[in-house]
C-alpha positions in Angstrom: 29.0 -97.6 -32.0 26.5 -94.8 -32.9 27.1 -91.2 -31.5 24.8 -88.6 -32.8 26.8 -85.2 -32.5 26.2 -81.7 -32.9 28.4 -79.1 -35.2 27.4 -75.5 -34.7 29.5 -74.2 -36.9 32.4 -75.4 -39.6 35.3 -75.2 -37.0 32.8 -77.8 -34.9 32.5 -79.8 -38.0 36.6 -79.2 -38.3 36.8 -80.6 -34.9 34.8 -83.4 -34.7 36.3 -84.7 -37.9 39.9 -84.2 -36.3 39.0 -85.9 -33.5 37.4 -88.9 -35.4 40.9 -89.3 -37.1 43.2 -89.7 -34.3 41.1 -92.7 -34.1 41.8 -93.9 -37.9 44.1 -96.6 -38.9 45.7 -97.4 -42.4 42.6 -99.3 -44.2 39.9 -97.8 -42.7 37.3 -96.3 -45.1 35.1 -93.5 -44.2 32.0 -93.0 -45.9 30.3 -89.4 -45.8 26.9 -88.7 -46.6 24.7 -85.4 -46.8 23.6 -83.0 -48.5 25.5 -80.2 -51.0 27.4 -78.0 -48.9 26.1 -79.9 -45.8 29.8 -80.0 -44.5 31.9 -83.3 -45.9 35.2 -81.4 -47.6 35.5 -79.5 -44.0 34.9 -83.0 -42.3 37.6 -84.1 -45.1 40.0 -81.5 -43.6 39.9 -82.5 -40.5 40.9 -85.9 -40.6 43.8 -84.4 -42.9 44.9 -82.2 -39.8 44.8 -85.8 -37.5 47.1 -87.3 -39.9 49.4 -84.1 -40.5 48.0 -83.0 -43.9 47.7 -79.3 -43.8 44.1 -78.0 -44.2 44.5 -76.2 -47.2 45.7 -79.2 -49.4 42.8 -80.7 -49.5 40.2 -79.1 -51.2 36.5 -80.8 -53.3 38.1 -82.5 -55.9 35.1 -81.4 -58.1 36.8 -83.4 -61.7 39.6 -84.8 -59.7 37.9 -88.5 -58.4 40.8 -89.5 -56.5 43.4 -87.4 -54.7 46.0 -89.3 -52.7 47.5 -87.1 -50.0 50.9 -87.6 -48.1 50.0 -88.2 -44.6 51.0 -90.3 -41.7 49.0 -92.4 -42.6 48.8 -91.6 -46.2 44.9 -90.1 -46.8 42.9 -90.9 -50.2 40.1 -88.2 -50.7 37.3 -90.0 -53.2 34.6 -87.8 -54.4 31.8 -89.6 -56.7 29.6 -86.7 -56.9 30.4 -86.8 -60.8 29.5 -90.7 -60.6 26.1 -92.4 -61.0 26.3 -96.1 -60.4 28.3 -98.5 -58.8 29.6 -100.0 -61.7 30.7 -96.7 -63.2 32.9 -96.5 -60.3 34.0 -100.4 -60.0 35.1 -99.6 -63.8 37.4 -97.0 -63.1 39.1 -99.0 -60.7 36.9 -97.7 -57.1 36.9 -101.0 -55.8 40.3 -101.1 -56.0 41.0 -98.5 -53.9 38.2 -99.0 -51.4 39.4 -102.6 -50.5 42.1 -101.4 -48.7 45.5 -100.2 -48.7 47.7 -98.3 -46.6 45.9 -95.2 -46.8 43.0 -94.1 -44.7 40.1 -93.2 -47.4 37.9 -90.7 -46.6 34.8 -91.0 -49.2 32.5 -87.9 -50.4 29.0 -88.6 -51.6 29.5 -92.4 -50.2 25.6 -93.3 -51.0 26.4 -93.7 -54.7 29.0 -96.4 -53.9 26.2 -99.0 -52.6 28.2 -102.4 -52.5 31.4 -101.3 -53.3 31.7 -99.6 -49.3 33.2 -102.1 -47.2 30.8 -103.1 -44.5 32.9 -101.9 -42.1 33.2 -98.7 -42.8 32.9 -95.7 -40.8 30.0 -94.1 -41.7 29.2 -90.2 -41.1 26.2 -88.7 -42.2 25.0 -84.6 -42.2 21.9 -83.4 -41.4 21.7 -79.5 -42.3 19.9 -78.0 -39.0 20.6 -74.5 -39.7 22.5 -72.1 -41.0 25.8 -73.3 -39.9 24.2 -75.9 -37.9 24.8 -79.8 -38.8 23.5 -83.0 -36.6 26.5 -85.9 -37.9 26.0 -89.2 -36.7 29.0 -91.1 -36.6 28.4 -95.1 -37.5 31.9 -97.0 -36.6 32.7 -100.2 -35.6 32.6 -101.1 -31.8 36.9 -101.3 -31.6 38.6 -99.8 -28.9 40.0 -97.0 -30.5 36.8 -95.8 -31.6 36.1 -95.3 -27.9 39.0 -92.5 -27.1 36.7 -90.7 -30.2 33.8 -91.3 -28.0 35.2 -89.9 -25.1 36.6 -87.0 -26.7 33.8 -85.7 -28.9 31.6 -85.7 -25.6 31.3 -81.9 -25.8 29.1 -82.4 -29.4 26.6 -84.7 -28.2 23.7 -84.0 -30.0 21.0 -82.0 -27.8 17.8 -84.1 -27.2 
């Protein structure tokens, strides 16, 4: 499943990310792409709010890789912006937590991962169209609780 949707500002990016978590299960890795400041820590927060983890808590680890946050499910927020290769991350133990767990990982600067991202992971990536304005197309796979996210981000269908 492919949806191309449309955030015209960061409460739209909020949304569309809370929505897209309702649908997440413990395991599932979600790989963001995009630019600097094109919108993944708010997308970041709003699965937090899906699983219960207050917006506030989570913040752009910056020097902090990994932050594990209590959730129901748990949620681990990766950012490798501070990594450069693959096998940097494998070495600090990445892999580890990408292969799975309890947790639903949600994973900044994905791109710099390569072949440590599961293949199938949910993949979001940001397109800066604006100002405030982001195109994020949302690559899951076709399960059936993908398709209640489907159905409910209907509003930000991208314009054609």
């Amino acid at each position: 499943m492919i949806l191309r949707l449309h955030s015209g500002s960061p409460d739209d990016t909020f949304e569309i990310a809370r929505l897209l978590g309702l649908s997440l299960a413990p395991g599932d890795v979600v790989a963001l792409t995009g630019d600097l400041g094109a919108g993944k820590t708010c997308f970041c927060k709003g699965i937090g709010a899906a699983l219960g983890i207050p917006p506030d808590r989570i913040v752009s680890p910056t020097f902090t890789i990994v932050t594990e946050h209590e959730g129901k499910p748990p949620l681990v927020h990766v950012d490798v912006y501070r990594i450069d290769t693959p096998g940097e991350a494998a070495g600090i133990g990445l892999d580890e937590t990408l292969a799975g767990s309890g947790a639903v990982c949600v994973v900044e600067w994905a791109e710099k991962l390569g072949e440590l991202l599961p293949t199938d992971c949910i993949r979001v990536t940001f397109t800066i169209s604006g100002d405030d304005s982001r195109e994020i197309e949302v690559s899951a796979p076709d399960l059936e609780r993908f398709s209640g996210f489907r159905d409910r981000s209907r509003r930000f269908s991208a314009r054609r």
